[in-house]
Steps between C-alpha positions, in 0.01 A plus 500: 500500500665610157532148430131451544422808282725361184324154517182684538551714164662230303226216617252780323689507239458170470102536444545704198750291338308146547211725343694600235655159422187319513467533107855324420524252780283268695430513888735128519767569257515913633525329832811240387680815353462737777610218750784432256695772528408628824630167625849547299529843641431420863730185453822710393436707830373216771843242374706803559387488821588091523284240476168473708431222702129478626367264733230220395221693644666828356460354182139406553419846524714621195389266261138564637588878433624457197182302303274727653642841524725465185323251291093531604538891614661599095300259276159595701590897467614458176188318390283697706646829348390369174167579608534796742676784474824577679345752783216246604759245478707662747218611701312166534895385627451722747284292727818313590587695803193400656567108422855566638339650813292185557751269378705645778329507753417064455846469434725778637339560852368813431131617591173492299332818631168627404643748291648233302140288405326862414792566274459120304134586476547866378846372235274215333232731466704706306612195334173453357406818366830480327370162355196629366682820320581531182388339149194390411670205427465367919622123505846588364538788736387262784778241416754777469357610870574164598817452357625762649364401806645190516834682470449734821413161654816330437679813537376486851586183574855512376584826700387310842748232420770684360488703856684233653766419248641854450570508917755214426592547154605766271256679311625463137601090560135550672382632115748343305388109592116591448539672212674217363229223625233733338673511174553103523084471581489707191755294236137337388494815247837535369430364160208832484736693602764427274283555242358829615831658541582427166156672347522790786658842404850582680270752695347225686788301514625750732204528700521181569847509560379829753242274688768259593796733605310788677138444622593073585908507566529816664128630636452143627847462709475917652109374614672161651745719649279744661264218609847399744401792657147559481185320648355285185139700580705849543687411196175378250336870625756692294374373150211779510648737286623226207126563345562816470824497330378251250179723441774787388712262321202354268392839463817581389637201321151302378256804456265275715341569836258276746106512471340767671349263722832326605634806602210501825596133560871552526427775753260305695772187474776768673281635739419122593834450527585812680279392775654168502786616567376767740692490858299610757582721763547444851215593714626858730553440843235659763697781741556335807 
């Protein structure tokens, strides 16, 4: 579980400083950099380890895991968080659990319960209030909404598949090899992004250089670890309390905090997903 609480503070960490760095880099070359160096630094750990050797159909899945979740997932948040702040960014990420849940129950085995439609009704519900929050200015904040979208979707997606993979490999060769495949997907921008790290303060430098190490090399290989031993659905639930971290931290760091209205979304997104997720309880047995 503590490993699941450090990826959960440094993935909203990671909220604020795509905010931050959306000024000095763009959502493809941010995404090239951050993939950069968290692939060196999982690399040094996973060879120490010796040399992975996936199946064909293993490697399906990781290069599948790597476009979306490391290459789709970054340059649609960091894109989208061009246009929405970091809190409704993280909260509109939030309907993820509820994907996971029905992702895993077509693909996993496990059951689609009543509980669980309510709670995809009640989350995108929420989704759309968030949507229409915010500035005047409505079709940008509508693309951000569906940028970030798009990322809970592959997010999703990429959790259900990894599921398998970490029950027969180790977590960090798990991370390392789709980490790398993103940042391959992502070579497209390394001209912008040799070019922006040469106009970008040092400060951002070593943002970016933050973004790769702690919220992609380490937050990502602790969440593949704990995902060995969690249920995928189980595992997506514990991401509630990263919007409210990255609320703080932009209050703290950016001096920025979400619409008024998006505030009454996000809560009817976790309550949609808190019913998803609901278990119910076993009917009591008559006396006799």
């Amino acid at each position: 579980m503590a490993a699941v609480c450090v990826t959960l503070v440094l993935w909203a960490s990671a909220f604020v400083a795509i905010r931050h760095l959306g000024t000095d880099f763009g959502p493809g070359p941010l995404s090239l950099g951050r993939l950069l160096v968290g692939a060196l630094a999982l690399g040094v750990v996973a060879l120490g380890r010796g040399v992975p050797r996936p199946t064909g159909r293993q490697w399906v899945s990781l290069v599948t895991i790597g476009v979306l979740w490391f290459g789709v997932y970054n340059i649609a948040l960091n894109e989208g968080e061009r246009r929405v702040d970091a809190g409704t960014a993280a909260m509109l990420i939030q309907v993820s659990p509820v994907l996971i849940a029905v992702l895993a129950a077509i693909f996993l085995s496990e059951r689609f319960t009543p509980q669980l439609a309510l709670g995809l009704t009640l989350a995108f519900s929420g989704v759309a209030v968030i949507g229409l929050a915010g500035s005047p200015d409505g079709d940008r904040d509508v693309v951000g909404v569906a940028l970030c979208l798009l990322a809970a979707v592959v997010y999703a997606v990429s959790l259900v598949l990894q599921k398998p993979l970490v029950a027969s490999l180790p977590a960090v060769h798990v991370t390392w090899l789709a980490c790398s495949v993103g940042a391959v997907a992502c070579l497209p921008f390394a001209g912008g992004l040799v070019t922006e790290v040469g106009d970008a303060p040092a400060s951002s430098v070593a943002w970016l250089v933050y973004l790769g190490v702690f919220p992609t090399a380490i937050a990502f290989t602790t969440y593949a670890f704990a995902l060995r031993h969690m249920s995928a659905s189980s595992l997506g639930v514990t991401t509630y309390i990263v919007p409210v971290l990255t609320i703080v931290m932009s209050l703290v760091f950016l001096d920025e905090v979400p619409p008024g209205a998006a505030y009454v979304g996000g809560a009817l997104a976790l309550v949609g997903v808190a019913v998803a997720r609901r278990t119910a309880r076993p009917r009591p047995i008559p006396p006799g």
